[in-house]
C-alpha positions as a Markdown table, in Angstrom:
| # | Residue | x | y | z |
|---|---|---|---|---|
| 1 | Unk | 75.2 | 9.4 | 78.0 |
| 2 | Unk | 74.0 | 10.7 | 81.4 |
| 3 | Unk | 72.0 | 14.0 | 81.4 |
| 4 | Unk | 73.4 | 16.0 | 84.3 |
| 5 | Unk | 70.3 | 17.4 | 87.0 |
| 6 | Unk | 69.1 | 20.5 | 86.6 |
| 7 | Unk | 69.7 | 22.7 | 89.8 |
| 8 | Unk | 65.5 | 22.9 | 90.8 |
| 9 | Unk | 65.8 | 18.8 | 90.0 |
| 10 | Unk | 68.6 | 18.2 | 92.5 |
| 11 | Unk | 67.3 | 20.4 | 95.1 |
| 12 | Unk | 64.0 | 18.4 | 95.0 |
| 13 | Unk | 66.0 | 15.0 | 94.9 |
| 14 | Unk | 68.0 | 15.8 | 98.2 |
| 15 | Unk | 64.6 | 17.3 | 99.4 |
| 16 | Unk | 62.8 | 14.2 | 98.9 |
| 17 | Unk | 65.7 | 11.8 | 100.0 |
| 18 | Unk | 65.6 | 13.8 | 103.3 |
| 19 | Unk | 61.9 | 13.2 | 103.5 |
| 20 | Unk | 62.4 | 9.6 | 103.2 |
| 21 | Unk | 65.3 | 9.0 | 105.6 |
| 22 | Unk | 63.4 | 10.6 | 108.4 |
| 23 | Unk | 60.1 | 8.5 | 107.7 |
| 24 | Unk | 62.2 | 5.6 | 108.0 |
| 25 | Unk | 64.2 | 6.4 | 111.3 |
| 26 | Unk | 60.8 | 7.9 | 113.1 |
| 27 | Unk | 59.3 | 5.4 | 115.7 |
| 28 | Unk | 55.5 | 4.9 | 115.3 |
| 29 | Unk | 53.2 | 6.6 | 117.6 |
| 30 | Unk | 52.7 | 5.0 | 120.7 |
| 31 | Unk | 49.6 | 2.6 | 121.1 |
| 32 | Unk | 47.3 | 2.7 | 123.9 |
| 33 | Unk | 46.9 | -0.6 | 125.6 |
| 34 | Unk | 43.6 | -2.8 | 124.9 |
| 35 | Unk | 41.8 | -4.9 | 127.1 |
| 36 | Unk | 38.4 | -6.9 | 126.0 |
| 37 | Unk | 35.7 | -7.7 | 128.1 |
| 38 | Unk | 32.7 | -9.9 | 127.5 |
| 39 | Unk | 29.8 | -9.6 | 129.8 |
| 40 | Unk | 26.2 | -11.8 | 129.7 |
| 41 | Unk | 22.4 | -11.2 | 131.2 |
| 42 | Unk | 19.9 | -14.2 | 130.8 |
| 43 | Unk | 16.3 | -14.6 | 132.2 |
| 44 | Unk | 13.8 | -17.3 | 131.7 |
| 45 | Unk | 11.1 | -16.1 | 130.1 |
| 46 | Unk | 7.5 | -18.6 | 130.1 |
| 47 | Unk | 6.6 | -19.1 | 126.5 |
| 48 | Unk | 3.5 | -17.3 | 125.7 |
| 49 | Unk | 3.0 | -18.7 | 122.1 |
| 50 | Unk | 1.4 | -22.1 | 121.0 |
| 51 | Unk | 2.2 | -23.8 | 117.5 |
| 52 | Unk | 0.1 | -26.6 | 116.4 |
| 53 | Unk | 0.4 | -28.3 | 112.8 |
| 54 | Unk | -2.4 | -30.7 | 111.5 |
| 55 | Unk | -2.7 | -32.6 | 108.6 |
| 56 | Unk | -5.7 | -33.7 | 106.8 |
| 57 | Unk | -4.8 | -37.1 | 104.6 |
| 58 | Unk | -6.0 | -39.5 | 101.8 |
| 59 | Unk | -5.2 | -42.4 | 100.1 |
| 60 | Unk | -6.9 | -44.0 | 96.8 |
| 61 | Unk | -6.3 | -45.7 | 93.7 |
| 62 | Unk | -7.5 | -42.5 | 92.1 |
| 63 | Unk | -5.7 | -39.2 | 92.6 |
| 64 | Unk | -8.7 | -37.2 | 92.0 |
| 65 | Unk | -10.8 | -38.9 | 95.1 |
| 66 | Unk | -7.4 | -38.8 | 97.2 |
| 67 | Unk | -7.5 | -34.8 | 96.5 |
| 68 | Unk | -11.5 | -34.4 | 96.8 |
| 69 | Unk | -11.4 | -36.1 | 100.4 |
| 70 | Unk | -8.2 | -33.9 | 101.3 |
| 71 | Unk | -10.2 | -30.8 | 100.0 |
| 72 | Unk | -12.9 | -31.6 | 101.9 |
| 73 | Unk | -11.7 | -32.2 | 105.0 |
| 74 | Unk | -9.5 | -29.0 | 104.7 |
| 75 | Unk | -12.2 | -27.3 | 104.1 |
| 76 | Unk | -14.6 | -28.1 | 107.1 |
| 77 | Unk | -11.3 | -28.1 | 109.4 |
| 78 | Unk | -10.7 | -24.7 | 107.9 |
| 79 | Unk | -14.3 | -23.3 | 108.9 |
| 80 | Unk | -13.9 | -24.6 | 112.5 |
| 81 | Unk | -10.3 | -23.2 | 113.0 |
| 82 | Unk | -11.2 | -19.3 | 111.7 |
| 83 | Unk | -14.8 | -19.4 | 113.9 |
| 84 | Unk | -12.1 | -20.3 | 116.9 |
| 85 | Unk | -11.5 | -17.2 | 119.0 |
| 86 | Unk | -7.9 | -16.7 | 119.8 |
| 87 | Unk | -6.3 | -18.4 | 117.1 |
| 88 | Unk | -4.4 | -17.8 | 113.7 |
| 89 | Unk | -4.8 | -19.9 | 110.9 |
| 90 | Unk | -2.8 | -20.7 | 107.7 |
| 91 | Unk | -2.7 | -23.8 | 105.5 |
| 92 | Unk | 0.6 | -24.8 | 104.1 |
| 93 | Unk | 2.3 | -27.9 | 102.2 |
| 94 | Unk | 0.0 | -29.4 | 99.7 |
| 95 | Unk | 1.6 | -32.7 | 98.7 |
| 96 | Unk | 0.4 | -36.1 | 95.9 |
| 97 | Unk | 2.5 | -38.5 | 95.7 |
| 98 | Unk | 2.0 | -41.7 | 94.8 |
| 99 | Unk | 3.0 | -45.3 | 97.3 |
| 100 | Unk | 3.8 | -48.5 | 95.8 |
| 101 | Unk | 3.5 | -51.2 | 98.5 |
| 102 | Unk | 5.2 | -54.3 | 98.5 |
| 103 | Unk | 2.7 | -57.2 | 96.6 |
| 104 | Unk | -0.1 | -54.8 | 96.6 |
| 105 | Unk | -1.3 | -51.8 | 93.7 |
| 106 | Unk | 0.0 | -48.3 | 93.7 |
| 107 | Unk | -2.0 | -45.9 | 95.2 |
| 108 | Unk | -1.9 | -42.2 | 95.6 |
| 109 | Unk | -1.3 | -40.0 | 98.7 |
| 110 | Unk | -2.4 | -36.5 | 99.1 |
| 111 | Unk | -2.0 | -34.1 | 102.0 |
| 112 | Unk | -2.5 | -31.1 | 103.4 |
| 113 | Unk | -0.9 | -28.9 | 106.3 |
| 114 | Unk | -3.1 | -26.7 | 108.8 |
| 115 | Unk | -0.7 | -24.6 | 111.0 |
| 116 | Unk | -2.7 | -23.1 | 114.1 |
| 117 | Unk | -1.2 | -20.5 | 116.4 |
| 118 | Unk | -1.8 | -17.4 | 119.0 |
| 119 | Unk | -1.2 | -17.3 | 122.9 |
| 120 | Unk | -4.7 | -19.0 | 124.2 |
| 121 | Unk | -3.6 | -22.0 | 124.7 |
| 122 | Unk | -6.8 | -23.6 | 126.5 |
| 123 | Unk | -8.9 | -22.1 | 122.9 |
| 124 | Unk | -6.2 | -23.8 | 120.7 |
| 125 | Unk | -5.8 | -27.4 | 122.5 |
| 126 | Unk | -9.5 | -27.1 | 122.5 |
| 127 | Unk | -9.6 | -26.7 | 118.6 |
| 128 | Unk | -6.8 | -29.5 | 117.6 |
| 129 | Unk | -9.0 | -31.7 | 119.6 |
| 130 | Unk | -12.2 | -31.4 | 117.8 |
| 131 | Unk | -10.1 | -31.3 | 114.5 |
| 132 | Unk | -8.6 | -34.2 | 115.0 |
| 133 | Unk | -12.2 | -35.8 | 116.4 |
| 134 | Unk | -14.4 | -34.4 | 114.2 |
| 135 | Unk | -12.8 | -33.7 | 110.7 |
| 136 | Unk | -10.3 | -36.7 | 110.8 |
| 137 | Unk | -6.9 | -34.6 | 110.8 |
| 138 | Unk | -3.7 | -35.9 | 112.2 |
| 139 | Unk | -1.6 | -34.0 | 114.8 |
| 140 | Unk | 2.0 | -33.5 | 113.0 |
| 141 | Unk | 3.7 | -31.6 | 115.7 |
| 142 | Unk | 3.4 | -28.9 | 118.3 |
| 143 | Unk | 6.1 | -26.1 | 120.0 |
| 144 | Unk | 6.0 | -23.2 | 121.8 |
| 145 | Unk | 7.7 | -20.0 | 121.5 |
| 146 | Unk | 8.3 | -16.8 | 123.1 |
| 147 | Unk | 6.3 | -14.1 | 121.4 |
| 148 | Unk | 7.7 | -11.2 | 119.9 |
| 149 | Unk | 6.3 | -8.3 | 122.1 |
| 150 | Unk | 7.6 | -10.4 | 125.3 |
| 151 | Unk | 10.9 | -11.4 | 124.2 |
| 152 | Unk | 11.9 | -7.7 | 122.8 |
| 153 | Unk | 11.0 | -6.7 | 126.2 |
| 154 | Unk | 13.0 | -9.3 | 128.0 |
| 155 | Unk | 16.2 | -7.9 | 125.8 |
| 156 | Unk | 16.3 | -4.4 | 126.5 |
| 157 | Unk | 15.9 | -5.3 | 130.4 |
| 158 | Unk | 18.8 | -7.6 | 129.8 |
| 159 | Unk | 20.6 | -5.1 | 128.1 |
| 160 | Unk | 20.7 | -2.6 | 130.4 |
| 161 | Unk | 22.0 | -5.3 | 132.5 |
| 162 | Unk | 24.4 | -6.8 | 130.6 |
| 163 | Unk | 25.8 | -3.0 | 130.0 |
| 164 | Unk | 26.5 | -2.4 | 133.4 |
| 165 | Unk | 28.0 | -5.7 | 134.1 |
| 166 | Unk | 30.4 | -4.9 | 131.0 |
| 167 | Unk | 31.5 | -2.0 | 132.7 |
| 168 | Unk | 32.6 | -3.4 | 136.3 |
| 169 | Unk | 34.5 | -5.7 | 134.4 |
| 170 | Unk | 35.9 | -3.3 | 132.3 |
| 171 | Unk | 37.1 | -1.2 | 135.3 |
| 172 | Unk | 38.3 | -4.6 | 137.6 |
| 173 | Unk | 40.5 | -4.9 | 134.6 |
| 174 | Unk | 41.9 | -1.8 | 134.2 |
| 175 | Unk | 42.6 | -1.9 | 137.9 |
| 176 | Unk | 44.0 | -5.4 | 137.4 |
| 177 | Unk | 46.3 | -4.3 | 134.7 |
| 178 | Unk | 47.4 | -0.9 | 136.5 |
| 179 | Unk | 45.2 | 1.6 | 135.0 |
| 180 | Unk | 43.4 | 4.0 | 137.3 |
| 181 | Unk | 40.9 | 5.1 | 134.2 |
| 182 | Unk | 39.4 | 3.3 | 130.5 |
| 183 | Unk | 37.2 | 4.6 | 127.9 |
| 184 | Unk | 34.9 | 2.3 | 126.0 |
| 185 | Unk | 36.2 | 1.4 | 122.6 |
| 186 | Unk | 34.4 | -0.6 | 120.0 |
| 187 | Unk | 31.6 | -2.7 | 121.7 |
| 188 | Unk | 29.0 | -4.8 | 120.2 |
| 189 | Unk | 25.5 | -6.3 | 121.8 |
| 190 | Unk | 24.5 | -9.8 | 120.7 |
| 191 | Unk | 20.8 | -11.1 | 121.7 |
| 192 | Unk | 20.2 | -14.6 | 121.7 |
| 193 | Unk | 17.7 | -17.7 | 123.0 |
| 194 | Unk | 17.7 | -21.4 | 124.0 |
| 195 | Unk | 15.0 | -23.0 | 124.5 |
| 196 | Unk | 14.5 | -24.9 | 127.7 |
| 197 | Unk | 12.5 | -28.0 | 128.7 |
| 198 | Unk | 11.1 | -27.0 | 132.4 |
| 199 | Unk | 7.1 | -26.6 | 132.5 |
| 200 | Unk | 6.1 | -23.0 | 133.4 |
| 201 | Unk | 2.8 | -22.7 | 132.0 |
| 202 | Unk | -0.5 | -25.1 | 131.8 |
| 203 | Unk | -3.1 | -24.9 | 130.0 |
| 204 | Unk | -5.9 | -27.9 | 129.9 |
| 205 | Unk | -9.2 | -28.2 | 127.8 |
| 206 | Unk | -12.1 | -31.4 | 127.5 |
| 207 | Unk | -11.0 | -33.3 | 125.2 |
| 208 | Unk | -13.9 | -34.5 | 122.8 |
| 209 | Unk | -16.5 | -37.5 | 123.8 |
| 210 | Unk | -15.5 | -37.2 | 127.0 |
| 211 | Unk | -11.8 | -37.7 | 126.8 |
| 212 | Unk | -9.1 | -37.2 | 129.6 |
| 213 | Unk | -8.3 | -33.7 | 129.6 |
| 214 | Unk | -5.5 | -32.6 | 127.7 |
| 215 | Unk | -2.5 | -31.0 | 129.2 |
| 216 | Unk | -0.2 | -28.7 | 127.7 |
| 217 | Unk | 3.5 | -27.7 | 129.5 |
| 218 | Unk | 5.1 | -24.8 | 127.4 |
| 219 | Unk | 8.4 | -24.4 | 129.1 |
| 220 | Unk | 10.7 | -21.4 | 129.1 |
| 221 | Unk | 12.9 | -19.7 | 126.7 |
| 222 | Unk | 16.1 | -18.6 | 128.1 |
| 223 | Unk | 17.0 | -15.1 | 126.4 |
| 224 | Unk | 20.3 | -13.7 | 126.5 |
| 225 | Unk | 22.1 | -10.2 | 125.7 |
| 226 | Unk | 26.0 | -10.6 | 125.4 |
| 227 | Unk | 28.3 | -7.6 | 125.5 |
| 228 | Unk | 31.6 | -7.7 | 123.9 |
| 229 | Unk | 34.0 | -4.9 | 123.4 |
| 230 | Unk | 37.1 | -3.4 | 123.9 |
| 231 | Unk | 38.4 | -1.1 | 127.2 |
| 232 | Unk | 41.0 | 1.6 | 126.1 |
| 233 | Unk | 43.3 | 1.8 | 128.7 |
| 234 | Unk | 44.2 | 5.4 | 129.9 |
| 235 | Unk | 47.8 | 5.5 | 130.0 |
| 236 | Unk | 48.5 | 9.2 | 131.2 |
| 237 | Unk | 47.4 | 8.1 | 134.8 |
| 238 | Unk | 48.6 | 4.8 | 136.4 |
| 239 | Unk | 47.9 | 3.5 | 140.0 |
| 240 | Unk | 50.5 | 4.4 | 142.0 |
| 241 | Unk | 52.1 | 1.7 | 143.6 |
């Protein structure tokens, strides 16, 4: 059997009812109109860092005289590298391993990594020379880079730029779509680089007993800021047409 409403329970039942009929039949607030813009600085900057890595390496029927001549040479290549002006030194990677060739006895392999690095690039060609001369170490690779200092100042030029060229955009467009003003929305910055293969820099040094001169090229480093963001179109104040 159905209890009848009280009268305070009916009143807030109709009350509540109303509520919900006009939620329903009431349009949502009008959006303002959107309009995203992307916008891009880039520079070449000339790489002002030079990465060198060097092996010293063994091979024996006995691990312990594969590790003693790897220690060894480390060691003296070590010395040479930290009395080198201009250049930072870490050793990295120590490997054993052993290699079966075909139709001949196992041996073992050991190895060890010597990274060299820092912005003098006539001191560090200089060094990986006489390492590679004098205390038998094999070149493994070498890169340059844009340092740190150089590339952080490269970005905020780039995005000042990169700001200002988001704006004309952003007010072409609202001109384009009919808008006489815009207000920045959400924008983000995005910094980015690519390295490129065009020489900018040289640096040469004597190689050892009397040896061609070596030549380094250390390219560029194309570093970009990217703008992205949203223009709020002003709709209280067309252009009249």
């Amino acid at each position: 059997m159905t209890r009848p409403l009280s009268a305070g329970r009916l009143a807030a039942a109709v009350a509540l009812c109303a509520l919900s009929i006009a939620a329903f039949g009431q349009a949502p607030p009008p959006t303002q109109p959107v309009v995203t813009v992307t916008a891009a600085a880039t520079a070449s900057i000339p790489n002002d860092r030079m990465h060198a890595w060097l092996r010293a390496e063994a091979e024996h029927a006995d691990p312990a005289i594969a590790a003693a001549t790897v220690n060894a040479r480390m060691a003296a290549a070590l010395a040479r590298a930290k009395a080198a002006a201009g250049a930072e030194v870490a050793t990295s990677g120590y490997s054993t391993y052993q290699v079966s060739p075909k139709g001949q006895p196992s041996r073992w392999r050991v190895s060890q990594t010597l990274s060299i690095q820092g912005n003098d690039f006539g001191a560090i060609t200089a060094l990986v020379g006489r390492l590679q001369a004098d205390d038998g170490l094999l070149l493994s690779g070498m890169n340059f880079s844009v340092s740190e200092t150089a590339r952080r100042a490269a970005e905020d030029r780039l995005t000042q730029q990169a700001i200002k060229s988001w704006q004309a955009r952003a007010e072409l467009a609202a001109q384009g779509f009919g808008f006489q003003n815009w207000r920045v929305g959400k924008v983000a910055v995005q910094t980015g680089d690519t390295a490129r293969p065009y020489p900018m820099l040289r640096a040469s040094a004597a190689a050892p007993d009397g040896a061609p001169p070596v030549t380094v090229e250390a390219g560029t480093t194309d570093v970009t800021v990217t703008v992205t963001g949203d223009a709020v179109l002003d709709t209280a104040r067309p252009v009249p047409r």
